[in-house]
C-alpha positions in Angstrom: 1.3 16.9 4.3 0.8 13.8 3.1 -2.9 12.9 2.2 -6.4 14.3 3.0 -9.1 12.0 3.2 -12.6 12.7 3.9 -13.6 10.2 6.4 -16.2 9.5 8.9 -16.0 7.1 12.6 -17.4 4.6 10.6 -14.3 4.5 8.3 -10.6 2.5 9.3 -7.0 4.4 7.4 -4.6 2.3 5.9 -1.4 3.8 5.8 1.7 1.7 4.3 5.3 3.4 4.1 7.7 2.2 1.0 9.6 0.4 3.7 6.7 -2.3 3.6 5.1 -1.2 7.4 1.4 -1.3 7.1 -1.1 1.0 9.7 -4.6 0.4 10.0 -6.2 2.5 12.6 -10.0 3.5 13.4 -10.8 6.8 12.3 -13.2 6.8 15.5 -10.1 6.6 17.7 -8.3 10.1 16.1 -8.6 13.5 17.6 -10.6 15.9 15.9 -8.5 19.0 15.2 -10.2 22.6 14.3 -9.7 24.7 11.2 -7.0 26.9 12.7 -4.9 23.5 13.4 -1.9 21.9 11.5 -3.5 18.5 11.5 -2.8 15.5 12.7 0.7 12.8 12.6 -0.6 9.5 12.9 2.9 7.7 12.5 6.8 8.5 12.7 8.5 7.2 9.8 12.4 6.7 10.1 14.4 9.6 8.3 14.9 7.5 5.2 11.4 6.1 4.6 8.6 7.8 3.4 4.7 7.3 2.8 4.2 5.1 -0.2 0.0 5.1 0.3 -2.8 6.1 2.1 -6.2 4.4 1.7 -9.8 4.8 3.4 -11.3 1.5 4.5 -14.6 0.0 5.6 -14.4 -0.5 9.4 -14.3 -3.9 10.8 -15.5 -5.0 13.9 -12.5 -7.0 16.1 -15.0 -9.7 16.7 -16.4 -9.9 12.8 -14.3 -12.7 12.3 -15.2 -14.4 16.0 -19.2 -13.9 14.5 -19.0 -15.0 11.4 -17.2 -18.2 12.9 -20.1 -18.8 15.0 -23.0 -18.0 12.5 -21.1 -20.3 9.9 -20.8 -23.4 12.6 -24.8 -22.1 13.7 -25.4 -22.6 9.8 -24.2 -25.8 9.6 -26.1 -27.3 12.3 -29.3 -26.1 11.4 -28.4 -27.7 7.8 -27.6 -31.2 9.9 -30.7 -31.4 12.1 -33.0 -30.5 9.2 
């Protein structure tokens, strides 16, 4: 075992291996496992690597950046036609 991390859908993981590879994956997206389980593997690390971190993180959506594009350009304009 690596980590445990109490996390909801709403939350992303960040997992980064001392090799410098970086994970970020939806916690929506994982299978939920019962009590009686061994958990989950969410990567393969090579045999010489190992996990260096892993770190709960506020969900993004894949179009926050697309949005926030659009309401900054939307800003502007309204800021020219006043």
């Amino acid at each position: 075992m690596v980590a445990i991390k109490n996390v909801t859908d709403n939350d992303d993981l960040m997992i980064i291996n001392k090799s410098g590879l970086t994970i970020r994956m939806a916690v929506a997206n994982l299978r939920v496992m019962g009590r009686a389980t061994q958990g989950v593997k969410l990567i393969n690390i090579k045999e010489n690597d190992s996990i260096a971190a892993v770190a709960k993180v506020m969900h993004e959506d894949e179009n926050a950046d697309e949005i926030s594009d659009n309401q900054i350009k939307n800003d502007e304009n309204d800021k020219n036609n006043s």
